[in-house]
C-alpha positions in Angstrom: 68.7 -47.3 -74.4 71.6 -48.9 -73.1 71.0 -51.7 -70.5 73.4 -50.0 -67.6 71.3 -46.8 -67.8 67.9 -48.5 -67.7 65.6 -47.9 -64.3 64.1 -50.6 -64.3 60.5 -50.1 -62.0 61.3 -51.8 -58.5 60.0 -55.3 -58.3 56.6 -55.6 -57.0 57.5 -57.9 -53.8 59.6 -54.9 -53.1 56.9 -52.2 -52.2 54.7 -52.6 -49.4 51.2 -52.4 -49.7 50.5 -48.8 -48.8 52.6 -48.7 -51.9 50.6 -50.5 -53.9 47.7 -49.2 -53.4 49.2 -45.7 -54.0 50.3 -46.7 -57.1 47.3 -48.3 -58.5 45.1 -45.1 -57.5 47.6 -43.1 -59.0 46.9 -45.4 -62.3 43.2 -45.3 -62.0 42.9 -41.5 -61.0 45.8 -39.7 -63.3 48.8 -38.5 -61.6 47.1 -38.1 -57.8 49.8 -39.4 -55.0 48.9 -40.3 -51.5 50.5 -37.0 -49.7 51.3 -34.6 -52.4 49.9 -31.1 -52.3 48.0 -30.0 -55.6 45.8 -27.0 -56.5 42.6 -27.0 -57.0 39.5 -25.1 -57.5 36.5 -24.9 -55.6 33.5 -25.8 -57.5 30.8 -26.2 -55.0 29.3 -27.1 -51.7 27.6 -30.8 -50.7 26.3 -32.2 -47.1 30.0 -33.5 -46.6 32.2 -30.9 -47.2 33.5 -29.2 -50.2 33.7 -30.2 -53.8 37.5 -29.5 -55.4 38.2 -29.6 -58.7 42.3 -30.7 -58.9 42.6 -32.0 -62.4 41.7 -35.6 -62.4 38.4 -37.5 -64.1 36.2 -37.2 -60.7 36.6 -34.2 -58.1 38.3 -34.3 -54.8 36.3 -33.6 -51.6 37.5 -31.4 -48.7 35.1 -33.4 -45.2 35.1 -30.8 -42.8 37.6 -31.9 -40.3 40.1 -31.3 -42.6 39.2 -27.4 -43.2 39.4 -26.6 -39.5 41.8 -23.7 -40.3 39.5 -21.7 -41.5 37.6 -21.2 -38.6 34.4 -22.0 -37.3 31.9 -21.8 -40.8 35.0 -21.9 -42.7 33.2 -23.6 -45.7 31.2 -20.2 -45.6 34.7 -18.3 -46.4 35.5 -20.5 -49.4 33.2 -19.8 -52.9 33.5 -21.7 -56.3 36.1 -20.6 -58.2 38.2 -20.0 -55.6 42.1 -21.6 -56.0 43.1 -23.8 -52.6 46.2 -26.1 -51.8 45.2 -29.2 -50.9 47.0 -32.4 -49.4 46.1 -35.7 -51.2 45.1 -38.5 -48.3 42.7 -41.1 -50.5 43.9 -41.1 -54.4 40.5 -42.5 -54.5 38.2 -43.4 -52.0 34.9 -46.3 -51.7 32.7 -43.6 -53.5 35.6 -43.5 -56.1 36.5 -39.6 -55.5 39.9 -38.7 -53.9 40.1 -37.0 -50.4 41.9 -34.4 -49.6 42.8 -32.1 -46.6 43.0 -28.0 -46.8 44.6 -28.0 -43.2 47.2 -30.3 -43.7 48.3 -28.7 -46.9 48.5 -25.3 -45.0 50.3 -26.9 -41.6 53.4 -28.0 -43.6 53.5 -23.9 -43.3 52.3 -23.7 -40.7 54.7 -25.5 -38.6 57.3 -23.4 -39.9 55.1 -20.5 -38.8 54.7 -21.6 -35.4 58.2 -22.1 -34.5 59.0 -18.9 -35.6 56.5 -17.9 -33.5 57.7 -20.1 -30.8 61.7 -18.4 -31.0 60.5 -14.8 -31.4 57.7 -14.7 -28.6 55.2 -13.3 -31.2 51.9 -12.4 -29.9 48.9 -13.6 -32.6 45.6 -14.0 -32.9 43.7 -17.5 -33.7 40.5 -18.6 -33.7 38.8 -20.8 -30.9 37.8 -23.9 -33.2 36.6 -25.7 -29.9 36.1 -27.0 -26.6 36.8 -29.9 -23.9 37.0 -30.1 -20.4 40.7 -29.7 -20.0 40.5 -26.3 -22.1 40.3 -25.1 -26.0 41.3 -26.1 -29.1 43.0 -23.5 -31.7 43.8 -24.6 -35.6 46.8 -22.4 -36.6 47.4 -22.5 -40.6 46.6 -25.9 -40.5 48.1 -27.3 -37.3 46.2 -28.5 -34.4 47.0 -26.6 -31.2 45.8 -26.7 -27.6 45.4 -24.2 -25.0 44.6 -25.8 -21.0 42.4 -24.4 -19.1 44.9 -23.3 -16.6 46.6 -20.9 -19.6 43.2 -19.3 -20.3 42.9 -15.9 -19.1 38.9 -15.5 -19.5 37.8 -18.1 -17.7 39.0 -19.3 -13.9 40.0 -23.3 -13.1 38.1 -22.9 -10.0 34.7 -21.5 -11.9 31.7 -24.0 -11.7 30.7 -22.5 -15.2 34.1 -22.9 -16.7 33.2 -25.9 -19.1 30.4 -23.6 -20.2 32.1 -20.4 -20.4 34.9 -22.4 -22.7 31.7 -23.2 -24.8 31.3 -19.8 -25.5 34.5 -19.0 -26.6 34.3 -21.3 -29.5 34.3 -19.1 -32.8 35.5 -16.0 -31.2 39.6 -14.8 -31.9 42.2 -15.0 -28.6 45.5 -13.7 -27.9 47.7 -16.3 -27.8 51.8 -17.4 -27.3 53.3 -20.6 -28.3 54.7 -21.7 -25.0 55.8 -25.0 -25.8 56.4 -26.9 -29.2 57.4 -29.8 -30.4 56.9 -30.9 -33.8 58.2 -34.8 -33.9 55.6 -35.5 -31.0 53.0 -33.0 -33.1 52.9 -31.2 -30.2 51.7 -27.6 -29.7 50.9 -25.5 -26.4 49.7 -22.2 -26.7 48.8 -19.4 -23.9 46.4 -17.0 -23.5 47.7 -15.9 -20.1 51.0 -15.3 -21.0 49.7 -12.9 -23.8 47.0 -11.5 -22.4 50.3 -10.5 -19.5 52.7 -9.0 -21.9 49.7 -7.4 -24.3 48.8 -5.7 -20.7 52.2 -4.8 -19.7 53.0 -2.8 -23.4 49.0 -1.3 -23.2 49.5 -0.5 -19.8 52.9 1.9 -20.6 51.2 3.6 -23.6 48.2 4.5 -21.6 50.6 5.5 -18.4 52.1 7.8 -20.6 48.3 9.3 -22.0 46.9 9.9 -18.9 46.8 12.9 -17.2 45.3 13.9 -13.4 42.3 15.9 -13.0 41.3 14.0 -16.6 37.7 11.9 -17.1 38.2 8.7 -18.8 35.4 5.8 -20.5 36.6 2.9 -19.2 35.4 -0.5 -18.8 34.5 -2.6 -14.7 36.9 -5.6 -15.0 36.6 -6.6 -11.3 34.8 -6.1 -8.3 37.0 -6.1 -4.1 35.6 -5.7 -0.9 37.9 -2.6 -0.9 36.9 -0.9 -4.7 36.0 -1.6 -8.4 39.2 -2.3 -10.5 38.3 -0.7 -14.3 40.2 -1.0 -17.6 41.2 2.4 -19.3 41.5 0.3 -22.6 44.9 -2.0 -21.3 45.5 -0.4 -17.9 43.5 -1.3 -14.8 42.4 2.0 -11.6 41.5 1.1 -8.5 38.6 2.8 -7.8 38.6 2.6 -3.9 35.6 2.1 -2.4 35.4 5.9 -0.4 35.4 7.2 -4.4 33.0 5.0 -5.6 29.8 7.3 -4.8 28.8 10.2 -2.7 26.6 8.0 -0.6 27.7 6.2 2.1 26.7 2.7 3.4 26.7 1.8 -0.2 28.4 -1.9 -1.2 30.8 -2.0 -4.6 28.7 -5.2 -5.7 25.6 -3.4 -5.1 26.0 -0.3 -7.5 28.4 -1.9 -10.1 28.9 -5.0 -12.5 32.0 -6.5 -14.2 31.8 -4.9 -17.8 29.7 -2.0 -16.8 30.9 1.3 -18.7 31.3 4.1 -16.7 33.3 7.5 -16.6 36.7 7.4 -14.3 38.3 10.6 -12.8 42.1 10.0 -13.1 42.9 11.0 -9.1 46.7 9.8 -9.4 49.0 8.4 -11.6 52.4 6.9 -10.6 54.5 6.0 -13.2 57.2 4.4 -11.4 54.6 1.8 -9.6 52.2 1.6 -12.9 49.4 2.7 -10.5 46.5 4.2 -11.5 43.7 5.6 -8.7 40.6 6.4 -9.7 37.2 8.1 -8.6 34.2 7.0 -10.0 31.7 10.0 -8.0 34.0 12.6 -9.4 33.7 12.1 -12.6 29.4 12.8 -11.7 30.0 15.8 -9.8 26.9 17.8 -11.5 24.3 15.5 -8.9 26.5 17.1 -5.9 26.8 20.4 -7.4 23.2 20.7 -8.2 22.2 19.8 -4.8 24.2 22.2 -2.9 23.2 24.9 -5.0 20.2 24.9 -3.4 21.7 25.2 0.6 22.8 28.5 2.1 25.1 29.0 5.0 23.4 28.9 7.9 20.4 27.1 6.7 18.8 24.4 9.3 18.7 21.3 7.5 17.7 17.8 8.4 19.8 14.5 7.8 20.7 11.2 9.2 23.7 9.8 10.7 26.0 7.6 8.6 29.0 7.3 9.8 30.6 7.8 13.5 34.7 8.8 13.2 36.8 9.6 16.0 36.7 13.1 14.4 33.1 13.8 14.1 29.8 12.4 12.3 29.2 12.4 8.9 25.2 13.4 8.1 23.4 12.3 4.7 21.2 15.4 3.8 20.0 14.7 0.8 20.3 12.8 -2.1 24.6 12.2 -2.8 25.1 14.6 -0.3 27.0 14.7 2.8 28.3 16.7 5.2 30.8 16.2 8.8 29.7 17.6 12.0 32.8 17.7 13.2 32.9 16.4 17.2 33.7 20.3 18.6 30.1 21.3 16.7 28.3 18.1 18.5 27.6 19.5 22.1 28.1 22.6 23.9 29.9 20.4 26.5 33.2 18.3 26.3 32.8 14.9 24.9 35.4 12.0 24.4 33.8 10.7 21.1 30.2 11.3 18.9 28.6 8.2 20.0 28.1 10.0 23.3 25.7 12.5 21.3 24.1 10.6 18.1 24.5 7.0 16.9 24.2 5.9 13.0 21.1 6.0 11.9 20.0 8.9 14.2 17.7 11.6 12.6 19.2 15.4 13.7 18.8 19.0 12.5 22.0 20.5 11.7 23.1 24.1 11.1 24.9 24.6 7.5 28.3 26.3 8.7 30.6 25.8 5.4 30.7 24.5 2.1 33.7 23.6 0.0 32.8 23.2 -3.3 36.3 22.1 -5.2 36.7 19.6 -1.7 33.1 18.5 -2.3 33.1 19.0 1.3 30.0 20.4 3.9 31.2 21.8 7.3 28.1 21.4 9.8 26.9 22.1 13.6 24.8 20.2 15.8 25.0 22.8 19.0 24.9 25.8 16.4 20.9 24.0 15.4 19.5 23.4 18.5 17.8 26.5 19.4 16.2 27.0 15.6 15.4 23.6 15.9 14.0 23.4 19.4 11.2 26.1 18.3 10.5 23.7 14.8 9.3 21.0 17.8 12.5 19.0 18.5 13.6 18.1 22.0 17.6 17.5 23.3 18.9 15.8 26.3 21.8 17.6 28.6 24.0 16.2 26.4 22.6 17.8 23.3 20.7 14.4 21.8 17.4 14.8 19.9 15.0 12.9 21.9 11.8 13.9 20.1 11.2 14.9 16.7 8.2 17.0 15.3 5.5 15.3 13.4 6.2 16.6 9.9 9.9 15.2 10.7 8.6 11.9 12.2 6.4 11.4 8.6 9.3 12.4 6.7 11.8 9.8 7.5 9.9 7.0 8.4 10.0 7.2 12.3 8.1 5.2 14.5 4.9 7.2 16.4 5.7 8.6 19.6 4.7 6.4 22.2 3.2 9.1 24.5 1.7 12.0 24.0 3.7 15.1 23.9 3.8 17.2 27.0 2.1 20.7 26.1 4.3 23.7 25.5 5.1 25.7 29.0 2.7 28.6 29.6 4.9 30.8 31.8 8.3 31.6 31.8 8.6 30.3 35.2 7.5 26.7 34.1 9.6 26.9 31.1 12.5 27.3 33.2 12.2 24.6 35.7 11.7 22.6 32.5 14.9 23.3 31.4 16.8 23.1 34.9 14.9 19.8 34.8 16.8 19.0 31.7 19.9 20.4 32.5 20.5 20.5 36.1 24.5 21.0 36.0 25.3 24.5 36.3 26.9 25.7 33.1 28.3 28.6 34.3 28.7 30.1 38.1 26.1 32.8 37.2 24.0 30.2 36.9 24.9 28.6 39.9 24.4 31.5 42.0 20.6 32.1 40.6 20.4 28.4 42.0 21.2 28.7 45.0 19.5 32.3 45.3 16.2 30.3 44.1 16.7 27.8 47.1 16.9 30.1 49.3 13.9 31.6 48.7 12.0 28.9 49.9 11.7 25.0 50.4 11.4 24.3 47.0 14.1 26.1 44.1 11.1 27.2 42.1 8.5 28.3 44.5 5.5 29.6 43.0 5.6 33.3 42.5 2.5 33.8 40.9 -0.3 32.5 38.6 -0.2 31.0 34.7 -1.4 35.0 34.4 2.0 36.6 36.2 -0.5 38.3 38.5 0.0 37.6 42.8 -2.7 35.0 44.2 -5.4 37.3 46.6 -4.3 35.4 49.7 -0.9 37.4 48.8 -2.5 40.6 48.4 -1.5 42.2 51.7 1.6 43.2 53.2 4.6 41.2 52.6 5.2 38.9 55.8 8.4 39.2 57.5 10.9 37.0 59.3 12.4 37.9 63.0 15.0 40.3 61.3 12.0 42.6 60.3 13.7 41.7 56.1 10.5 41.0 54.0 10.9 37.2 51.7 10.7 39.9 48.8 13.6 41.7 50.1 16.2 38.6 51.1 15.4 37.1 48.3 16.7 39.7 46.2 19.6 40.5 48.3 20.9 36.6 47.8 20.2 37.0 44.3 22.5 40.4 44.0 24.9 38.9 46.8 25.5 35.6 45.2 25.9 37.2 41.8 28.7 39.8 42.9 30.1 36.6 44.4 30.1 34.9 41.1 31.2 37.9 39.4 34.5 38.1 41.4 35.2 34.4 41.3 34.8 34.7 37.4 37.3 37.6 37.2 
């Protein structure tokens, strides 16, 4: 060989010493070059990491840090005789085996991966590899990525349990978005938010596009308000607000559900053109209400308490989901201005059955319409038509504290009963009853003089003849005549 063409090997105070020392490994070990990527074959398992076979007198080893792109247990994924790509980093190490790395082997494809990744907006899925305070750590094909906290959609910055709930994201696959990259600083950002967003958004169309009103659907509690329970129909979020939440009232969102609960969802609304979904989470149970009424007839005397005072009336829990309005014309026989001049939440009251709408879920019911029925089962009303005593059975029933006094005995004459109930209700309702007022007072001193015993049968000092005044008229005889006079009077004035 000609002298000109000769390549001469460079001379040795030429090469550095990383140099060097690649070169005598290289000499020692075969053909093995510091960074070079060769196949191998997996021949086993030891405490440090994986046993490689890649042609030389002693096999490589894999440590486990560099085999983080296979996922938490990757070693577990790998068997012998499996064929990897490996990057050299030791020709030979103390031990006198070469290391090499699975992951950087893989990231030189990686990287190429990512940043397509990065121009297209691709949405993938990676592996949690681990955890720090500042947020995750992902290993895509090889290259180290990192997700902050403030870019992970599971778990909320201002959580005390964040560091903990990161913990337990380790091992399990994410959504993710490159959001920034930047391979000469080895530099790789990735978001779980920002997928998580757009996954959402494209879900959310194709299930705006399923649904269909009057439809029950399995869905999933993703969060809890103060004014309903948000739940995911598998992409798209309902409001369930909190009047459709159950049929009983007083009843918190927090207290009857929990975030990841599965429950059933009637599909109330859908509006397309504001992605809204509302929901009802009681109609989608509407056996328990159904079941219940079944058993009520119009016109039935039933027993509830107060819930809920509206302008419009008072809504009455009778039993079990069930509920009904008293609406405010039904509360009194006389004008009021609202319900809490009647009943008060809380309040116990028998209540007259007057309508039921079963596809409204709805129960129409009367107060004024239940008080006689219920005034002979033992319950007593004020002028205004509020219960002021219960009977026993009723008292036992719900709870109620004993009466404090004993219960006045039942009237024993009709004449006792009725200055009971003029007692009760001393405004006239009506100018008949006015005029059999005043006809009373005039019949003596007092409205409701006695006219005879408990028996109905005249005292003996009354026995004789009727006593008369200086007109000659007997008491028996005016009295009468005021009676008939002051009700022809009434008659006229009412016509």
């Amino acid at each position: 060989m000609s002298t000109d063409t000769a390549q001469p090997n460079p001379p040795m105070e030429e090469m550095d010493m990383g140099a060097l020392l690649d070169l005598e490994a290289a000499q020692q070990s075969g053909s093995l070059r510091r960074g070079e990527i060769v196949e191998g074959m997996v021949m086993g398992d030891s405490p440090d990491g994986l046993i490689v076979d890649v042609g030389t007198k002693t096999e490589a080893l894999i440590p486990q840090n560099e085999m983080l792109s296979l996922g938490v247990d990757g070693r577990a994924k790998l068997r012998a005789g499996d064929t990897v790509k490996v990057m050299v980093l030791q020709p030979s190490s103390a031990e006198g085996h070469p290391i090499v790395s699975l992951d950087r082997a893989r990231g030189e494809e990686g990287w190429d991966l990512l940043q397509a990744r990065f121009e297209s907006a691709e949405i993938f899925e990676a592996q949690v590899t681990g955890h720090n305070r500042g947020g995750i750590l992902v290993n895509v094909e090889g290259v180290n990525a990192f997700v902050p906290l403030s870019q992970v959609d599971s778990v909320r910055r201002d959580d005390p349990e964040a560091v903990g709930q990161l913990a337990n994201l380790v091992g399990k696959p994410i959504r993710l978005k490159v959001v920034e990259f930047n391979r000469k600083r080895n530099r790789v950002i990735l978001s779980e938010r920002a997928a998580m967003a757009e996954h959402r958004k494209v879900a959310k169309d194709k299930v705006l596009d399923d649904l269909k009103e009057g439809e029950i659907r399995e869905g999933r509690v993703s969060s809890i308000t103060d004014f309903g329970v948000f739940v995911d129909l598998g992409g798209a979020d309902g409001l369930a607000h909190m009047t459709e939440l159950t049929w009983e009232r007083g009843k918190k969102a927090k207290d009857l559900y929990n975030v990841g609960d599965v429950v059933k969802a009637y599909i109330l609304k859908v509006d397309r053109e504001t992605k809204k979904i509302s929901l009802s989470l009681k109609r989608a149970q509407p056996e328990k209400w159904d079941t219940t009424v079944n058993r009520f007839v119009i016109g039935q005397i039933l027993i509830g308490r107060v819930t809920k005072l509206m302008a419009f009336g008072a809504f009455v829990r009778l039993d079990g989901p069930v509920e009904g309005l008293i609406h405010i014309s039904e509360l009194s026989n006389r004008r009021i201005q609202h319900p809490k001049d009647v009943v008060k939440e809380g309040d116990i009251v028998p209540v007259k059955l007057v309508r039921i709408e079963k596809d409204r879920h709805r129960l129409g019911l009367s107060l004024r319409q239940a008080r006689n029925d219920a005034e002979a089962m033992g319950f007593v009303f004020d002028a205004q038509g509020a219960v002021l005593d219960y009977p026993d059975d009723v008292r036992e029933q719900f709870g109620l504290p004993a009466r404090e006094t004993p219960r006045r005995p039942e009237p024993r004459t009709t004449q006792e009963a009725i200055e009971r109930a003029v007692a009760r209700d001393p405004e006239p309702v009506s100018a008949f009853a006015h005029a059999f007022a005043q006809a009373l007072g005039n019949a003596g001193d007092s409205p409701f003089k006695d006219i005879g015993t408990a028996e109905g049968t005249p005292d003996e000092t009354d026995a004789g003849s009727p006593s008369q005044d200086e007109s000659g008229d007997t008491d028996g005889s005016a009295t009468q005549m005021d009676v008939a006079s002051a009700a022809e009077d009434a008659s006229g004035e009412a016509t």
